[in-house]
Every structure is written in C-alpha cells, then in structure tokens.
C-alpha positions in Angstrom: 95.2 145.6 87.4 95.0 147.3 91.0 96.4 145.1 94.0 92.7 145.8 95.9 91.0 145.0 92.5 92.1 141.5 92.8 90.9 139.6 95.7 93.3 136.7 95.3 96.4 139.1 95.4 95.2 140.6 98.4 94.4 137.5 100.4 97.8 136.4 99.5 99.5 139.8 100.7 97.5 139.4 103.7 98.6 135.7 104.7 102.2 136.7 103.6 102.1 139.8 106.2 100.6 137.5 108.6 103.5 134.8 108.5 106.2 137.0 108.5 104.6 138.7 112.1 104.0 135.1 113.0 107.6 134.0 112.3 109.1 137.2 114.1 107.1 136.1 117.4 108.0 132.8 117.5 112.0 133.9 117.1 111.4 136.0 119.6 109.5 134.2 121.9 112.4 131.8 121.4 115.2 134.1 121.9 113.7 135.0 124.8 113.1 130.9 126.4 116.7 130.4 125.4 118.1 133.3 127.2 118.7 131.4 130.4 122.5 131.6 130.9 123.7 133.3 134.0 127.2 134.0 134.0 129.4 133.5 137.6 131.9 136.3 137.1 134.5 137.9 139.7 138.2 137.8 141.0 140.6 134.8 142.0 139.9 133.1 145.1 136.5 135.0 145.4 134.7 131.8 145.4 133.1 131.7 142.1 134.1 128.0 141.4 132.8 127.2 144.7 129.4 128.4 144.3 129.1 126.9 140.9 130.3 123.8 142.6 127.4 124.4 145.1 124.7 125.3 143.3 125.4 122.5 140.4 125.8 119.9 143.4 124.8 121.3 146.6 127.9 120.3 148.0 131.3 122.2 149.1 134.5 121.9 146.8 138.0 122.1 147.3 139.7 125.6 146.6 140.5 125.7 143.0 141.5 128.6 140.6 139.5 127.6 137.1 142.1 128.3 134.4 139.1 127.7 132.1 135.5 128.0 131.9 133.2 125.2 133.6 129.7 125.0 132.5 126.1 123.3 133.6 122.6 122.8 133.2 120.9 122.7 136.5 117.5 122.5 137.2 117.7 124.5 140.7 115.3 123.3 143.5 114.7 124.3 146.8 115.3 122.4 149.8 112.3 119.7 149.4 113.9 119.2 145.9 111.0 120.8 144.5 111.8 123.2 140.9 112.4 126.6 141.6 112.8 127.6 137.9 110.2 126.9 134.9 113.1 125.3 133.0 116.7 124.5 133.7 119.3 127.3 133.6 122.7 127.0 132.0 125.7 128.3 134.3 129.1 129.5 133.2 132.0 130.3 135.9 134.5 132.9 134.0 138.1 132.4 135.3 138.9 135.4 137.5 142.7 135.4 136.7 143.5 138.8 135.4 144.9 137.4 131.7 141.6 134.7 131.4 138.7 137.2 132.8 138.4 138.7 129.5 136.3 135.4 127.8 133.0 136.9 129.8 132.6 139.1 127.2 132.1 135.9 125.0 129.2 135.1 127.0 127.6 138.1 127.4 125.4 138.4 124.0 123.3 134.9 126.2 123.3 136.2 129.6 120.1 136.6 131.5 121.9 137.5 134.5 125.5 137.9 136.1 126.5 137.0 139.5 129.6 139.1 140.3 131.0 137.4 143.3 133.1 139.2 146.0 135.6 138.3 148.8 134.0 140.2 151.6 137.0 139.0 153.8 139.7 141.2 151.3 138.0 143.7 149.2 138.9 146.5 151.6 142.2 145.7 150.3 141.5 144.9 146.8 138.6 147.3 145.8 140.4 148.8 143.2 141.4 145.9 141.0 137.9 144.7 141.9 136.0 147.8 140.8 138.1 147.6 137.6 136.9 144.4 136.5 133.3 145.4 137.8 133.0 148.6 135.7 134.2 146.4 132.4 131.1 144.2 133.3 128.9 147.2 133.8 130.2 149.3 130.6 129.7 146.4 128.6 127.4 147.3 125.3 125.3 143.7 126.3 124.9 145.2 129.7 123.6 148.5 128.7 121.6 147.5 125.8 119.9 144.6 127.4 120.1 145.8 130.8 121.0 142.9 132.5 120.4 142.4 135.8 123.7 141.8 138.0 123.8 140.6 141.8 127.2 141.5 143.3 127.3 138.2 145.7 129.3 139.4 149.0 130.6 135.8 150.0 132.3 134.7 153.5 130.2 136.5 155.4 129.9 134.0 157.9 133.6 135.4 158.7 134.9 137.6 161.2 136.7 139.8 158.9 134.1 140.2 156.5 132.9 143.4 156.0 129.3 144.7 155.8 127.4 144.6 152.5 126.7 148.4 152.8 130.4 148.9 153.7 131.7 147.0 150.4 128.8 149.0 148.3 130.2 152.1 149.5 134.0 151.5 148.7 133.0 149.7 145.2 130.9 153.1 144.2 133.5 154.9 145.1 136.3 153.0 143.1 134.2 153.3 139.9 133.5 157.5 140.7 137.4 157.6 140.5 137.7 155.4 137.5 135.3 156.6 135.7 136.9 159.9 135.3 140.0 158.4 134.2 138.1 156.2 131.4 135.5 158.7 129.9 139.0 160.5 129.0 139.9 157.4 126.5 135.8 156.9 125.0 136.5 158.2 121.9 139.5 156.2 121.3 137.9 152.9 122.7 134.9 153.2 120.3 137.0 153.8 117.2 139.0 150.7 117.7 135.9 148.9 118.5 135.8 148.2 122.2 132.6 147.3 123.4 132.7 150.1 126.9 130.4 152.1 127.1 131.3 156.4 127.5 129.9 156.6 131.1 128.4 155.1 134.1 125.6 156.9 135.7 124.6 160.5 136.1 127.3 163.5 134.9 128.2 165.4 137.6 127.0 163.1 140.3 129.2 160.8 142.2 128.6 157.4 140.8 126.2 155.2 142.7 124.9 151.7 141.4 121.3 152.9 141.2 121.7 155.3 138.7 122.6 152.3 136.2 119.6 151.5 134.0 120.0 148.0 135.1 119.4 146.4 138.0 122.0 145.7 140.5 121.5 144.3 143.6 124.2 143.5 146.4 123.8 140.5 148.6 125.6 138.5 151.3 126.2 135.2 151.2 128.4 132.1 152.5 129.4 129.5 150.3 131.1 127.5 152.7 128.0 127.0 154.6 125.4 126.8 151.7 123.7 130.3 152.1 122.9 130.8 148.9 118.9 132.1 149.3 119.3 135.4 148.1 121.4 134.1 145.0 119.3 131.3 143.9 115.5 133.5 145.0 117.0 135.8 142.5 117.6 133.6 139.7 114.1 132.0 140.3 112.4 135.7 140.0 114.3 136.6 136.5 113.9 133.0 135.1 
C-alpha cells in the first residue's frame, strides 16, 4: 500500500519530520546559549592576567606571567552593580609565553569573542612578534568559519609612552602585509599536514588592512591599571 494511502503512516512521517526539526532547533538554540566563552589572548607582560584579574574582581593584581590557563564565570555589571549580560560569561586568559600561546587554539571551537590585548607602551618595538601571534589568531579555521569578533585591547594608555590606537593599527596592518606574503608561500604544505591557517588574510593584491577580514575587528584603548575597561566590557555586553 501507498505511503499517502495510509493515513496512519503519514501522520507518523509527519510527527517524525517534525521532531527531528524540533530537536535540531533546540541543539542549536543551545549551541548557540552556551557559546559564551571569550578568550583573553596576547603577548607576555601585555596585561592579560591583569585584566582578567580586573574584570573577574574589579580590582588590580600584582604583575604575574600565567604559565597556565586561569578561567571564570563572571556575571559582568556595571558600576551600580547592575547585569550587563543576559547570562554570565566564561573567561579564559591564554598564557602569552611563546612555547604556552599555542593552547588558544584549544579554546577556539567555544569562543564568542577574543580579546587580543596589546602593550601600547612596547609594540613599536615588538610589532613583529606581535603581528605573528595575531595573524595565527586571525588565520585560525574557527576564526574564519565562525567569524568571530576580536577586539585588539590597546592597554597602558594612560602612559606617556603609549602610542596612539591609530598608530599601533597602522604598524600591526603593516606587519601582517609583510607576513602574509611569506606564509601564503607555505599554504599548501600547512593544509596537507593539517594546520588549521587559513591561505590568506584579506583582499589579493591589496595591502592588508583589518577591515577586509570577514570578521569583525575592532581596536580599542584601554588602562588596566586604572580600571578603564568601558570599551572592553560595552563590547562584550553587545555580542552576549
């Protein structure tokens, strides 16, 4: 007998259709409620503990270079302790020593956002080694794919010697422009020994600049020292 000549079979197709849909929404409205980790990525002595110190407590910390990863759930508020989030958010601080940063790649399948943070007092000196770790974060196949926002967090800009956001967005595009003509060289080897990099950042033939990414990425300034951490925590409150 014909499925649509039996009523009874065809209900129960029907329902059976209807709960898979159903039970494909709810995993992905799930997926989606759960995807609240934002990851505190960036060199040594950038400040990265700091602010996780800052926005976990709302109080400074010592100087301290993590030699593993801290994490939280913090329900961030605003300063008359009201919620600034629907629902708590989980943090992860990634050491920034060069043989440790490689574990935020462990994190990045559960990222909903990554705060890169940035010395603004020595990356004139150090933009290259900071552009490296920057483009790894940027290349990433979770980055891409998901197109996670990231907010490059200037910090110490309450210094002297601290240069101007625009300044440190100009010498970090720059960095990547030159490495990623050295790196689109080695894609094809990458890929077949299963590095997740992408092949290439931005537009070919056009000098590299952050708004060509399909993601969003946003450069701020900040002081962790003396608690200005609007522009950081306003952006985790929009994305969460």
């Amino acid at each position: 007998m014909a499925l649509f000549d039996n009523p009874l079979a065809l209900i129960a197709l029907v329902v059976l259709v209807l709960a898979i849909i159903a039970i494909g929404l709810i995993f992905i409205v799930q997926k989606k409620a759960n995807n609240n980790t934002y990851l505190i990525l960036g060199a040594t002595d950038a400040g990265k503990t700091a602010l996780f110190t800052r926005l976990r407590y709302n109080k400074k910390s010592p100087t301290i270079t993590s030699m593993k990863e801290n994490e939280a759930t913090i329900q961030l508020v605003d300063d008359s302790g009201a919620a600034i989030t629907k629902q708590p958010i989980q943090l992860v601080d990634v050491p920034g020593h060069e043989r440790l940063r490689f574990r935020y790649a462990d994190f990045m399948p559960i990222a909903r956002g990554v705060i890169f943070v940035v010395d603004s007092t020595t990356v004139g000196r150090s933009a290259r080694t900071t552009a490296e770790y920057l483009y790894d974060v940027l290349a990433n196949q979770h980055t891409t794919k998901s197109r996670i926002p990231i907010i490059i967090a200037c910090n110490k800009t309450d210094l002297f010697t601290a240069l101007p956001t625009s300044k440190i967005q100009t010498l970090l595009e720059a960095e990547i422009n030159r490495l990623r003509a050295t790196r689109s060289a080695a894609v094809e080897q990458q890929e077949s020994s299963g590095d997740a990099i992408a092949d290439y950042l931005g537009y070919e033939g056009q000098d590299f600049k952050f708004e060509h990414l399909e993601n969003d990425v946003t450069l701020i300034g900040c002081s962790v020292e003396n608690g200005d951490l609007n522009s950081i925590t306003e952006w985790i409150a929009d994305l969460s």
